[in-house]
C-alpha positions, 0 to 999 in steps of 0.5 A, a space after each residue: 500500500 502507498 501512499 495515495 492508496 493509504 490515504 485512500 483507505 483512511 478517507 473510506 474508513 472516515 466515510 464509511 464510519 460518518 455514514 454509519 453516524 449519520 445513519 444512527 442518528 436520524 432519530 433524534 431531533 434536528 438540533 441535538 448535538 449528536 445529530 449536528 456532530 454527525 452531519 459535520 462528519 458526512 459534510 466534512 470533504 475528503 480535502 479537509 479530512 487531515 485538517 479538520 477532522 481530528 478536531 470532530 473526532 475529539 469532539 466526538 471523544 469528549 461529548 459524546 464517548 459512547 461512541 468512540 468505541 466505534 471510531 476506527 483506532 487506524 484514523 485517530 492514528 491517521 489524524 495523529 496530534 491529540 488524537 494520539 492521547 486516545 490511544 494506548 501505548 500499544 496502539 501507537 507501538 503497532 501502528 509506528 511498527 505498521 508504517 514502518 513497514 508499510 514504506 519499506 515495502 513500497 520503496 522496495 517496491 513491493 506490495 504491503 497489506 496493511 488492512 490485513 497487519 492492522 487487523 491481525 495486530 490490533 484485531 480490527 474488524 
């Protein structure tokens, strides 16, 4: 996996986790908090994502912890800065080690399942 195929995968998981937020919420009222949150998730463009979106993840995290559970542990890695403080001391390890790994094959030239590694280290769904 390279670069712009990384990126790629982190941009998926935040649509797919937004949609899944967004899909959960529709109950509630139009102005709750929870509700507005999840539609910043969906509206938030690809562009955007490593700018704004560690802010609506911590937001996430701190109004809302129910929640984080479901937030995929590879884009608090992705988004890095605070959201580094959510995760353990073993999370960032695997995750450091992942990427390591994860450029060494690509300057090699060779191919890096990353989706794979991560969810057998870090059991991932």
């Amino acid at each position: 996996m390279d670069d712009t195929q990384y990126l790629q995968h982190c941009r998926g998981l935040w649509h797919e986790f937004a949609s899944t937020l967004a899909r959960r919420t529709t109950a509630l009222d139009e102005q709750d908090p929870l509700r507005l949150l999840a539609e910043e998730f969906l509206a938030l463009p690809e562009a955007d994502l490593y700018r704004d979106g560690a802010a609506l993840a911590l937001r996430l995290f701190s109004h809302h912890p129910e929640f984080a559970p479901t937030f995929p542990r590879s884009l608090l890695w992705f988004l890095g800065g605070d959201c580094l403080h959510v995760m353990t001391d073993e999370e960032i390890a695997t995750f450091q080690a992942l990427d390591e790994e994860r450029l060494a094959a690509a300057e090699r030239g060779d191919t890096f399942a990353y989706r794979a590694e991560a969810s057998a280290r870090l059991r991932l769904p």
